[in-house]
C-alpha positions as CSV (number, residue, x, y, z in Angstrom):
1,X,98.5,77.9,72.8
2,X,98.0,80.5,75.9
3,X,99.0,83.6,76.2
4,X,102.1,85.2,77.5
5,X,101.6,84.9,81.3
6,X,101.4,88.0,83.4
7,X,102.0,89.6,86.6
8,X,99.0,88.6,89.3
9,X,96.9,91.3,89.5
10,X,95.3,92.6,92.9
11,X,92.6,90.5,94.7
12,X,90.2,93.6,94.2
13,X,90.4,92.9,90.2
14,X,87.5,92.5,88.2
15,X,88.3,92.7,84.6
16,X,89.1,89.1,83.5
17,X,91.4,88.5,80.5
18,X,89.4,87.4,76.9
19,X,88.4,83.9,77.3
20,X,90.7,81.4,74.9
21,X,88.4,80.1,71.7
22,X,86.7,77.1,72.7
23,X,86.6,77.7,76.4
24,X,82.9,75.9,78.0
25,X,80.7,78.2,79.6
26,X,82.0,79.1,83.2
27,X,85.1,77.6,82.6
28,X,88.3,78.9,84.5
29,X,89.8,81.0,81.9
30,X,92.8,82.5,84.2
31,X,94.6,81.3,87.6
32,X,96.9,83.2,89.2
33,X,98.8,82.5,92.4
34,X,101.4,84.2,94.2
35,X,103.5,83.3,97.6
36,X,101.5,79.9,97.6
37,X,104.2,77.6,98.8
38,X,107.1,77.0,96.9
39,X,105.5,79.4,94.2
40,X,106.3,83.2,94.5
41,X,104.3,84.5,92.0
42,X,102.5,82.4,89.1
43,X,99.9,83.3,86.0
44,X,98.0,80.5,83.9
45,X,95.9,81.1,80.7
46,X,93.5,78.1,80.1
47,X,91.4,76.4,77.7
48,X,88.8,73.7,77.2
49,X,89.7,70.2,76.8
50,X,92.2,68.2,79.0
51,X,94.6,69.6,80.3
52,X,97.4,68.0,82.3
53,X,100.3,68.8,85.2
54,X,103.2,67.0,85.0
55,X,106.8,67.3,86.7
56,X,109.2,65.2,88.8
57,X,108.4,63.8,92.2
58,X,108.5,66.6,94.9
59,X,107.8,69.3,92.1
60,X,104.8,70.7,93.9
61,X,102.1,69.6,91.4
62,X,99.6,69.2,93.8
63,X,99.7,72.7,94.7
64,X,97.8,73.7,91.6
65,X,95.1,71.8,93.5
66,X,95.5,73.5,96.4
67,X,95.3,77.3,94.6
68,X,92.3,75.9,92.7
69,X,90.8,74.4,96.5
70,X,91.2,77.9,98.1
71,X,89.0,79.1,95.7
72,X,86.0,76.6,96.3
73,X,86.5,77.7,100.2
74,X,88.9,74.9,101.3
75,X,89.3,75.3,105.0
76,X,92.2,77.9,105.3
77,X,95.5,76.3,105.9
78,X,98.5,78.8,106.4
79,X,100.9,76.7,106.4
80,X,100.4,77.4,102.4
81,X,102.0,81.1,103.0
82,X,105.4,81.0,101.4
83,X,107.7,81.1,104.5
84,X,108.8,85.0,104.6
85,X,105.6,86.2,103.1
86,X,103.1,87.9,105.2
87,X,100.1,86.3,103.0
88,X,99.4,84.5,99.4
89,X,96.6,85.4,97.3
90,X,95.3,82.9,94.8
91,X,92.2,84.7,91.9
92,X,90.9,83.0,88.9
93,X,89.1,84.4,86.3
94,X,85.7,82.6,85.0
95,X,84.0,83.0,81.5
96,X,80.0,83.5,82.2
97,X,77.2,81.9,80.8
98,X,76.2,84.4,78.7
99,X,79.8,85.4,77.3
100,X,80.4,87.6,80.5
101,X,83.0,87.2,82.8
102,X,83.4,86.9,86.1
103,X,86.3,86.8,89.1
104,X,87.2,84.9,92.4
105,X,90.1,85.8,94.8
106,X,90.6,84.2,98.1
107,X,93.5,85.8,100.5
108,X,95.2,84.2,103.5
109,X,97.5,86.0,106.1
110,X,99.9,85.0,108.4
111,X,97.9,86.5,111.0
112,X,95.2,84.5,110.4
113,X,92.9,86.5,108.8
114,X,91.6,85.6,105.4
115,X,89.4,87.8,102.9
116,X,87.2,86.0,99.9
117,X,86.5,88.2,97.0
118,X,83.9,88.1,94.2
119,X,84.3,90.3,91.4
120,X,86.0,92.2,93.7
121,X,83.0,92.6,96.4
122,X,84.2,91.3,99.8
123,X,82.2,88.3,100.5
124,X,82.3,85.0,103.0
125,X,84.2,82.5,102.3
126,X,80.7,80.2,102.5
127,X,79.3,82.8,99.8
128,X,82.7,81.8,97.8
129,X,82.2,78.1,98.2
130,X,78.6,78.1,97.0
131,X,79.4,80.3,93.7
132,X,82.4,78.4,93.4
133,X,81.0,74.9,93.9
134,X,78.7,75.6,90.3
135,X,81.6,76.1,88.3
136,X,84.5,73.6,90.0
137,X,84.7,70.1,91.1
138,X,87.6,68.8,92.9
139,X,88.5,65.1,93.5
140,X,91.7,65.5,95.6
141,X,94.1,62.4,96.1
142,X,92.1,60.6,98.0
143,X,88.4,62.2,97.9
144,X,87.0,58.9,96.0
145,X,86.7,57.9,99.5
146,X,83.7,60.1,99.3
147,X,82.4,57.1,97.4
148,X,82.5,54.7,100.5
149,X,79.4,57.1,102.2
150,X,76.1,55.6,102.1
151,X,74.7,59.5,101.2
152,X,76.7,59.3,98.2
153,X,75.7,56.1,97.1
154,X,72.1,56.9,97.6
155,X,72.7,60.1,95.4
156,X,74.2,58.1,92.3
157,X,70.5,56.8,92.2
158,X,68.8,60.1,93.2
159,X,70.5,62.3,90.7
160,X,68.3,59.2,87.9
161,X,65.4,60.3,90.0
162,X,65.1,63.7,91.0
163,X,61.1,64.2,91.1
164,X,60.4,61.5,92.9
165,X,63.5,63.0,95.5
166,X,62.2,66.0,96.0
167,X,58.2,64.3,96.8
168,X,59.8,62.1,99.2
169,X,61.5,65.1,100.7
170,X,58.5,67.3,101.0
171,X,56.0,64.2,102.1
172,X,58.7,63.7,105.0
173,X,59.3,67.0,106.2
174,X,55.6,68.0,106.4
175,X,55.1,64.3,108.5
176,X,57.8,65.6,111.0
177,X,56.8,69.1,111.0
178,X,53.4,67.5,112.2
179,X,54.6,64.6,114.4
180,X,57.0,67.3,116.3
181,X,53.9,69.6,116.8
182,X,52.6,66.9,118.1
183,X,55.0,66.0,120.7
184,X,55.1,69.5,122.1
185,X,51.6,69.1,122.6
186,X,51.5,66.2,124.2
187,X,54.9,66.5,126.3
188,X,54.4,70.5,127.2
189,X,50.3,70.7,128.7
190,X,51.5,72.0,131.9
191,X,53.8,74.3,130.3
192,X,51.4,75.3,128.0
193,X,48.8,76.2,130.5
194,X,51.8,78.4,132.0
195,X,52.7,79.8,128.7
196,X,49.0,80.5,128.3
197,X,48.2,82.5,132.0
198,X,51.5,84.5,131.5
199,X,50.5,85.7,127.5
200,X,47.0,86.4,128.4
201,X,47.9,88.4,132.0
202,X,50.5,90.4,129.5
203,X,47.9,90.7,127.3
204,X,45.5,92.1,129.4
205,X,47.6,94.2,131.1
206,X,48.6,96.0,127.8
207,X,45.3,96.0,126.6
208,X,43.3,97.9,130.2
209,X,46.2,100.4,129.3
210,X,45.4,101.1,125.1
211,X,48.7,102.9,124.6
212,X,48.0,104.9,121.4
213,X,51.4,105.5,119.1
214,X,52.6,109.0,119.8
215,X,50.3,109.8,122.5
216,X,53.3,110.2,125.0
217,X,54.8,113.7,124.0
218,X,51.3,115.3,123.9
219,X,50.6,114.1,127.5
220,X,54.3,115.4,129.0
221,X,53.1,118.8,127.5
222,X,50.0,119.1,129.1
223,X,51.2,117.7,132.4
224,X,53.8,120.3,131.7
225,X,51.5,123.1,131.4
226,X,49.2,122.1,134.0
227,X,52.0,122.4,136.7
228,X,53.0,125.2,135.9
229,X,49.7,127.5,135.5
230,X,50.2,130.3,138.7
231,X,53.4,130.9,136.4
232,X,51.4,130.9,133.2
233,X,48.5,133.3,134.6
234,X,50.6,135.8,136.2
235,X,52.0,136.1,133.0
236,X,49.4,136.8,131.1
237,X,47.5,139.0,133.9
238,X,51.1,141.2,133.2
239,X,50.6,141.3,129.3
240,X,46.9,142.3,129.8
241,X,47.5,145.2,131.8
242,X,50.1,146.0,128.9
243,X,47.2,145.8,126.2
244,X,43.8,146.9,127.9
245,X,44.0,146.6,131.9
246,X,46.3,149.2,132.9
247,X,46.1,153.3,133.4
248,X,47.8,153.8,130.3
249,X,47.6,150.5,127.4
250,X,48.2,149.7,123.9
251,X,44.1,149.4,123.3
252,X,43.8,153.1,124.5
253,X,47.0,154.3,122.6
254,X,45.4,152.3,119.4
255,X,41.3,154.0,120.1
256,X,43.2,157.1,119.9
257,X,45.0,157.1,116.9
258,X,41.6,155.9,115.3
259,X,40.1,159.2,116.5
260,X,42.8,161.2,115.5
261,X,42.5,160.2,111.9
262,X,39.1,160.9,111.6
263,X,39.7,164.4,110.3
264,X,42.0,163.5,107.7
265,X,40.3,160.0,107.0
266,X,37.3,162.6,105.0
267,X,39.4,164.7,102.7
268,X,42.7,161.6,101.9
269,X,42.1,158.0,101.0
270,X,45.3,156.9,102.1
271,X,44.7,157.9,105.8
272,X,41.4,156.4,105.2
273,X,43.1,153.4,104.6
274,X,45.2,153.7,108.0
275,X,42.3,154.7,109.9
276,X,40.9,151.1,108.6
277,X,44.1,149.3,109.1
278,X,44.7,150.8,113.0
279,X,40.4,149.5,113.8
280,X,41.5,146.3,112.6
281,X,44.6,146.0,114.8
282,X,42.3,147.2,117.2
283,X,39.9,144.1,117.1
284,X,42.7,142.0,116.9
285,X,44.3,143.3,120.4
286,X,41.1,143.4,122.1
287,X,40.5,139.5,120.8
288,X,43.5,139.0,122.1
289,X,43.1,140.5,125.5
290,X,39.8,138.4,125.7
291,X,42.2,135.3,125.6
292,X,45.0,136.5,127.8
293,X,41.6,137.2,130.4
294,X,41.1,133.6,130.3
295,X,44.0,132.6,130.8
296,X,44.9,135.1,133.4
297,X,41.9,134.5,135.3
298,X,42.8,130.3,135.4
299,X,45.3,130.4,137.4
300,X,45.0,127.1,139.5
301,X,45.1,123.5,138.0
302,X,41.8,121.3,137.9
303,X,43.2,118.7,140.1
304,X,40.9,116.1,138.5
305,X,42.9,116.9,134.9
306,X,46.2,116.8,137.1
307,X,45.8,113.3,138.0
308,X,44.3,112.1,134.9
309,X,47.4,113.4,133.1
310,X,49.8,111.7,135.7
311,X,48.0,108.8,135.9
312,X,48.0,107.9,132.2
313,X,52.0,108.8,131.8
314,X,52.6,106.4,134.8
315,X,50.5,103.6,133.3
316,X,52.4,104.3,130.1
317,X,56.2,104.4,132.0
318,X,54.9,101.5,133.9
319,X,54.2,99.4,130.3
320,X,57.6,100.4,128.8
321,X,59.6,99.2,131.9
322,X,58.0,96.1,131.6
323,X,58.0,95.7,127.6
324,X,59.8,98.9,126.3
325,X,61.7,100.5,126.2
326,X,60.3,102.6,124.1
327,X,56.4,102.5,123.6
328,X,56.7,101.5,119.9
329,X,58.2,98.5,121.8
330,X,55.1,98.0,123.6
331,X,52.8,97.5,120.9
332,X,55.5,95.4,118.9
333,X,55.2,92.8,121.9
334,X,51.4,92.9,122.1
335,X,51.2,91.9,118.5
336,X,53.9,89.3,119.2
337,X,52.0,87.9,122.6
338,X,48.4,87.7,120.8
339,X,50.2,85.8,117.8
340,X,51.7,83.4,120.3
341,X,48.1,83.2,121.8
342,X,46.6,82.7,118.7
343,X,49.1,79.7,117.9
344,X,48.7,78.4,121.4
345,X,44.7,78.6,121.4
346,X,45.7,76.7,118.1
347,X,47.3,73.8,119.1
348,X,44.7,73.4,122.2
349,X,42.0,73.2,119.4
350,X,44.1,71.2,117.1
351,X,45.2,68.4,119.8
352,X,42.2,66.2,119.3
353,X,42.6,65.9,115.3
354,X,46.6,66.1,114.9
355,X,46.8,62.3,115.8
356,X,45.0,61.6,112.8
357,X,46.6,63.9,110.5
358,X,50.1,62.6,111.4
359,X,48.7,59.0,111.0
360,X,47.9,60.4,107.6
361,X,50.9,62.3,106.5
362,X,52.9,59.2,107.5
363,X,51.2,57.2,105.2
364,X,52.2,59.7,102.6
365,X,55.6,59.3,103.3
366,X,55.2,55.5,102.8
367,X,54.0,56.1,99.8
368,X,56.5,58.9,98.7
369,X,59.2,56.2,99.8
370,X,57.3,53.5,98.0
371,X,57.7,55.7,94.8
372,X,61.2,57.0,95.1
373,X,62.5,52.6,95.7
374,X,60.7,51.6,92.4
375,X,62.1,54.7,90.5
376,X,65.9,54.1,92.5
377,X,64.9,50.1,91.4
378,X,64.2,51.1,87.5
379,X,67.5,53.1,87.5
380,X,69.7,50.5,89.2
381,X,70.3,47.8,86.2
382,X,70.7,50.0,83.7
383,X,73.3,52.8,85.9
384,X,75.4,49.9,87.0
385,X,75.9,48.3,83.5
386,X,76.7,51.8,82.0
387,X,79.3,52.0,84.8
388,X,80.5,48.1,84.6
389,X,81.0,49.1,81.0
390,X,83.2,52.0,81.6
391,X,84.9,50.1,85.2
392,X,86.0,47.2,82.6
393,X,87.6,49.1,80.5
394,X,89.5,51.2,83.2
395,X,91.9,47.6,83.3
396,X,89.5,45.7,85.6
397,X,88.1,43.3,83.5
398,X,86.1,40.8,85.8
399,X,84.2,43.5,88.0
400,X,81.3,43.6,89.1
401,X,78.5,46.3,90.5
402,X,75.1,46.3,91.7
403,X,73.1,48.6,93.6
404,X,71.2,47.3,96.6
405,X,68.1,48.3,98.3
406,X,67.7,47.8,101.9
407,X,64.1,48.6,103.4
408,X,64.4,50.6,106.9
409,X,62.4,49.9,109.9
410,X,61.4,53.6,110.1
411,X,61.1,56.4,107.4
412,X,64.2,58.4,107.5
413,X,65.6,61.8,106.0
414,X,66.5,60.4,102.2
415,X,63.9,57.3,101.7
416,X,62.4,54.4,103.0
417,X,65.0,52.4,102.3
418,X,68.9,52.6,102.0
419,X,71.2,52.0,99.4
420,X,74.2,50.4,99.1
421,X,77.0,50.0,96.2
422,X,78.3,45.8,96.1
423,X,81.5,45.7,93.8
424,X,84.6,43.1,93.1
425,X,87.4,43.4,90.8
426,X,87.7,39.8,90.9
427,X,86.3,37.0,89.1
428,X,85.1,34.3,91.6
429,X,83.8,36.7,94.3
430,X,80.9,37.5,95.5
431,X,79.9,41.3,95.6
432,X,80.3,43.3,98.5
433,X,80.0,46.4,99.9
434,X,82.3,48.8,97.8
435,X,83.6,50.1,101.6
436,X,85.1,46.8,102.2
437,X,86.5,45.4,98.9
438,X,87.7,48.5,96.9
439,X,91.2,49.5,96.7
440,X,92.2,53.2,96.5
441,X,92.9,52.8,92.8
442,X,89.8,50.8,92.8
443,X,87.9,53.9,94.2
444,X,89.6,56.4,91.7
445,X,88.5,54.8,89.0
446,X,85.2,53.2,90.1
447,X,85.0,57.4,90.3
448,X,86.3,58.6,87.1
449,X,83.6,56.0,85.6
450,X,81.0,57.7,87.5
451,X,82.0,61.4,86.4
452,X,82.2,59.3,82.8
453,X,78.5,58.0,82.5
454,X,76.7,60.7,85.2
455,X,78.8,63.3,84.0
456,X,80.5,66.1,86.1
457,X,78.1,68.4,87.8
458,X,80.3,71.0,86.8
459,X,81.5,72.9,84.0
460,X,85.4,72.4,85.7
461,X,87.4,69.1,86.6
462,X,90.1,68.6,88.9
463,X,91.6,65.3,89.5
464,X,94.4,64.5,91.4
465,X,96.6,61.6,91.6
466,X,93.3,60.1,89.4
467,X,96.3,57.4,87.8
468,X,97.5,56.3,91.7
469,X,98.6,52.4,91.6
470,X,98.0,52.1,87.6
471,X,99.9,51.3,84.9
472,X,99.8,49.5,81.4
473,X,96.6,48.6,79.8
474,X,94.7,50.3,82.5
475,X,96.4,53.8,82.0
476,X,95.6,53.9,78.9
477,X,91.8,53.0,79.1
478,X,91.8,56.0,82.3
479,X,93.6,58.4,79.7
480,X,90.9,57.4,77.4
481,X,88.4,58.0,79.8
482,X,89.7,61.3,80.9
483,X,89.5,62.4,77.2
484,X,86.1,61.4,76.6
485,X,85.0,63.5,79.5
486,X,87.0,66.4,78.0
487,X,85.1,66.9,75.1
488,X,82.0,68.3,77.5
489,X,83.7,69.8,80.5
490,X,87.0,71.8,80.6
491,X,89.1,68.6,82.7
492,X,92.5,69.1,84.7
493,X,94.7,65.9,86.0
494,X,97.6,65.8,88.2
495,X,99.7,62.9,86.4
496,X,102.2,61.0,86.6
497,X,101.1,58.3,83.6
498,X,102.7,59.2,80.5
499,X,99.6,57.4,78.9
500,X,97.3,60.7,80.4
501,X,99.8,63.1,79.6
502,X,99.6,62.0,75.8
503,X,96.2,62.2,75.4
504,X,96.5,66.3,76.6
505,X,95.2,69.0,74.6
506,X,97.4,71.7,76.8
507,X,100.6,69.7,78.6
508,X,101.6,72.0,81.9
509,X,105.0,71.3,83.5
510,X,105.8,71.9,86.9
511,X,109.5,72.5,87.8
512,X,111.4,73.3,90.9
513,X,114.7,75.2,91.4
514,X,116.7,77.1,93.8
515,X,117.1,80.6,93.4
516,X,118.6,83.1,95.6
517,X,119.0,80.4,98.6
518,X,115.2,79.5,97.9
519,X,113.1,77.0,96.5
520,X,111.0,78.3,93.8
521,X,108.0,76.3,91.6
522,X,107.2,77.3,88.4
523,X,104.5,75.9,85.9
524,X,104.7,76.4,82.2
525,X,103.1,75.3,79.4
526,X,105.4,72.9,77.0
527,X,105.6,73.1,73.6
528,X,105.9,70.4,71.4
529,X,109.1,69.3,71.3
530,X,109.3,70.0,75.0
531,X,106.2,67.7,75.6
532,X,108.1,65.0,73.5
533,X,110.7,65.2,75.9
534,X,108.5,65.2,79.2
535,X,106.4,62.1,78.1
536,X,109.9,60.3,77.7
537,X,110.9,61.5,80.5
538,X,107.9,60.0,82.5
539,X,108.4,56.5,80.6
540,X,111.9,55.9,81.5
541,X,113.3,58.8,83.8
542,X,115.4,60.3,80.7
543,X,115.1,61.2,77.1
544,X,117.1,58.7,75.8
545,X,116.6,57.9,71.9
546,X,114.2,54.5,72.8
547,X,112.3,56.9,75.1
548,X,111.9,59.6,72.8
549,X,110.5,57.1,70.1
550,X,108.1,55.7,72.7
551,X,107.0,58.9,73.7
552,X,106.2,60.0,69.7
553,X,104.3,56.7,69.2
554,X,101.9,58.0,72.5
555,X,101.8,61.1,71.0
556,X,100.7,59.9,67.3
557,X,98.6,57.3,68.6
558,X,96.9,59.7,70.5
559,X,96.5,62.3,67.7
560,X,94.8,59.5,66.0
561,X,92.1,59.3,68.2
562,X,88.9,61.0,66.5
C-alpha cells in the first residue's frame, strides 16, 4: 500500500520521501502535480512492479503521462495550465543507485516562461531531459510509430552489437574527417594562398614590432618624464639651493651643529652619539644634493630618447588598433595567426599524401561495415524468433518477422548497409516492410515484445493506450507480457483492458467531478474491494453480480500466476 498522499511541495524541494520496499534503483518513488489540467493539486507514492491507471472515458488518464512527459523535457505545452492558474508545477522524486535520492521539477507559466529543476538547482530543460531520459521511458499513444524509422530498426540490431557500432562509427568519422580536409584542399588553393599572404603579413607585422607583456606602462612613464624635464630641473635646482646651493642651507645649518657638539661630544657619550648621528645626516644630504645636481643640471630632453620613446608607444597603439584592444590581445592573436599558419603550411605539405590516406581510411570503413553486417547478420535469426515468440503470444498467431540487410552504394553515417524490419500478421503473406503492413495495435505490441525480449533501457516504464484495438485472448497474453517486464523494471500502463488491470500489483483510479462550478481529476489508489469493483466495471460498464464474479475470477487467476 502507499502512503497517505500529501500536499506538493515547492519546485525548489530536495528532500525526497523514503522509497517504498522493493522500489528498483532509480525508480520514481513520488509524483506530484498541481494545476495540471483538470488536476488542481495531486500527490502519488509509488512502488515497483506494475502499476496501472484506470477510470472512465474522458477521466483524464492520459495526463499522468503528460506530468511524467514534462519531466523528461516534453516540449512545453501551456495549454496544460489549469485555466485560472497562472502556472502548474509537476516534481518527482527518484530513489538513487546507491540508496540516495534524488529530485526533478519542471514549471510552466502562463507567460510562457518555464523553469526545470534538479535537486533543486535551476537547470535547462535539455540538462532535465538527458538526466531524465536514464531513469524514464515513455511510449505515448502512438509513439510505436517510432518503430516505422529505419534508425530505429537499425538500433534493434545495434543495441546486439555494440563494439562492432562504435568501430564502425570511429572508422567513419576519421574517413570523413580526412576526405573533408581533403576537399578544402583541393576546392580552397586560391583562397588558401590568400589566407596564407594575409597570416604571414600579420605575422610579420607583429613580429618587426616584439611587443613585450607589460612594457606599455613603463614606456608612458618615461615619455612622461622626458616631456616634462625644464619642470623637473627647475625643481630640483630649487631644492638644491635649499640643501647646499644657497647663502644660508640645511648642509651649512647641519656642519654647524657638528661643530657645536664637539665640546660636549669629549666629556658625554650621549652627545657623542648625536654628534655621530647629525655627520651621518650630513653625508646623506650632501649624497643627496649630488643627485638633485644631476638632475638640475639635465634640464633638456635627449631628443634621440624622445623619439625612441614615442616611436615604440606608436608602434605599440598602432598594433592594438589593429588586433587589440588591449596588448594582451595582441599577443593572443599572434599565437592564434602562427597556429593557423602552422595548420595551413600543414595542409600544403600534406596535399600530396592525403589522397592516399583517405583511399586508405575508406577501406577501413569497408571493413568496419563489413564487420558490423556479419555481427547485425549473426544477431538477426536469433532476435526475430525471440520476438516472433513473444508477437505470437500477444494474440497474433501467424506472424511473421525478419530483419533485412540492404547493402548501400556508399558508406553512410550507421553502416554499410541498411536495415529493414519485414512483418505480417497474416498467414498466407509475404513479409513486408513493418511501415506498410502494421496496424497501430500491430505496432504497440510488435513494441511491448521488443521492450519484453531487449528489455527497457530504463529503470521506468510508461505505456499508454499499450491495449488500443485489443481484446480477448490477446489482452490477456499483453497483460501477461506487461507483468513479465514488471518483475525487472518499475512498469506504468494507461488501461482500459480489465485483463491488464488484473494483473496490477498497485491499481490507480482516475476520477472526475465537478466541484465548485469546476472540473476536478483526482487519482487514487484502490483498495481491494474497490479494485473488484473497477475491474467489473471495465468488463461490463457496471458492477452488477455476473460482473463482479468475472472480475474475482481475473483477479484469482491472476494471483495465481507465480
Amino acid at each position: 500500500m502507499t502512503r497517505k498522499a500529501r500536499a506538493p511541495r515547492a519546485a525548489t524541494a530536495t528532500t525526497v520521501p523514503v522509497a517504498p520496499p522493493g522500489l528498483p534503483a532509480a525508480a520514481l518513488a513520488r509524483l506530484e502535480v498541481r494545476n495540471l489540467a483538470t488536476i488542481r493539486e495531486l500527490a502519488l507514492d509509488f512502488a515497483g512492479g506494475l502499476s496501472v491507471f484506470t477510470g472512465e472515458t474522458g477521466a483524464g488518464k492520459s495526463i499522468i503521462v503528460d506530468a511524467l512527459g514534462l519531466l523528461l523535457g516534453a516540449r512545453a505545452n501551456h495549454d496544460l495550465i489549469r485555466t485560472g492558474e497562472s502556472d502548474l508545477l509537476v516534481t518527482g522524486f527518484w530513489t538513487g543507485a546507491e540508496g540516495e535520492e534524488a529530485s526533478s521539477s519542471r514549471r510552466l507559466s502562463a507567460g510562457g516562461r518555464g523553469v526545470a529543476r534538479l535537486d533543486g538547482e535551476v537547470v535547462s530543460v535539455r540538462e532535465l531531459q538527458e538526466w531524465a531520459q536514464r531513469r524514464l521511458t515513455i511510449h505515448w499513444q502512438h509513439s510505436a510509430v517510432t518503430l516505422l524509422s529505419p534508425a530505429n530498426q537499425r538500433g534493434l540490431l545495434d543495441r546486439q552489437a555494440p563494439a562492432e557500432a562504435e568501430a564502425y562509427a570511429g572508422a567513419y568519422r576519421a574517413w570523413q574527417e580526412a576526405r573533408a580536409r581533403l576537399e578544402r584542399l583541393r576546392a580552397g588553393e586560391r583562397e588558401r594562398a590568400r589566407q596564407l599572404d594575409l597570416l604571414d603579413f600579420q605575422a610579420r607585422e607583429i613580429a618587426e614590432v616584439a611587443p613585450q607583456p607589460g612594457e606599455e606602462e613603463p614606456l608612458r612613464a618615461e615619455l612622461d618624464r622626458l616631456a616634462n624635464l625644464e619642470t623637473i630641473a627647475q625643481a630640483a635646482a630649487g631644492a638644491l639651493t635649499l640643501l647646499s646651493d644657497g647663502e644660508e642651507n640645511a648642509a651649512g645649518f647641519l656642519a654647524e651643529a657638528v661643530r657645536t657638539l664637539n665640546a660636549s661630544a669629549r666629556h658625554d657619550e650621549t652627545s657623542a652619539q648625536l654628534q655621530r648621528e647629525l655627520r651621518e645626516a650630513l653625508e646623506s644630504l650632501q649624497a643627496v644634493a649630488g643627485e638633485l645636481r644631476a638632475v638640475a643640471e639635465d634640464g633638456a630632453p635627449d631628443p634621440e630618447e624622445l623619439a625612441r620613446v614615442e616611436g615604440r608607444l606608436g608602434a605599440l597603439g598602432k598594433l592594438r588598433t589593429k588586433y587589440g584592444p588591449a596588448l594582451e590581445d595582441v599577443l593572443e592573436f599572434q599565437a592564434q595567426v602562427e597556429r593557423e599558419l602552422a595548420d595551413l603550411n600543414r595542409d600544403e605539405q600534406d596535399a600530396g599524401t592525403l589522397d592516399a590516406e583517405v583511399a586508405a581510411l575508406h577501406d577501413a570503413v569497408r571493413r568496419a561495415g563489413d564487420a558490423l553486417d556479419a555481427a547485425r547478420a549473426r544477431r538477426a535469426a536469433p532476435l526475430a524468433a525471440e520476438l516472433i515468440g513473444v508477437i505470437r503470444e500477444l494474440g497474433m498467431p501467424h506472424a511473421r518477422l525478419d530483419f533485412r540487410l540492404h547493402p548501400l552504394p556508399e558508406a553512410a553515417l550507421f553502416g554499410t548497409s541498411d536495415v529493414t524490419l519485414l512483418f505480417t500478421a497474416n498467414p498466407g503473406e509475404d513479409l513486408a516492410p513493418l511501415s506498410e503492413v502494421a496496424s497501430g495495435g500491430e505496432l504497440s505490441r510488435v513494441m511491448l515484445a521488443i521492450s519484453t525480449v531487449l528489455g527497457a533501457e530504463t529503470p521506468a516504464v510508461v505505456f499508454d493506450e499499450v491495449d488500443a484495438g485489443i481484446g480477448g485472448g490477446a489482452a490477456l497474453a499483453v497483460a501477461e507480457q506487461l507483468q513479465r517486464l514488471a518483475r525487472s523494471r518499475q512498469v506504468f500502463v494507461v488501461t482500459h483492458l480489465a485483463q491488464i488491470a488484473a494483473r496490477a500489483d498497485h491499481h490507480f483510479k482516475v476520477e472526475k467531478a465537478v466541484e465548485e462550478g469546476r472540473t476536478v481529476s483526482r487519482v487514487r489508489e484502490l483498495s481491494p474491494g474497490e479494485r473488484l469493483e473497477e475491474i467489473a466495471r471495465m468488463l461490463s460498464g457496471h458492477a452488477s453480480e455476473a460482473a463482479l464474479g468475472h472480475a474475482q475470477e481475473l483477479l484469482t487467476a491472476a494471483d495465481d500466476i507465480p
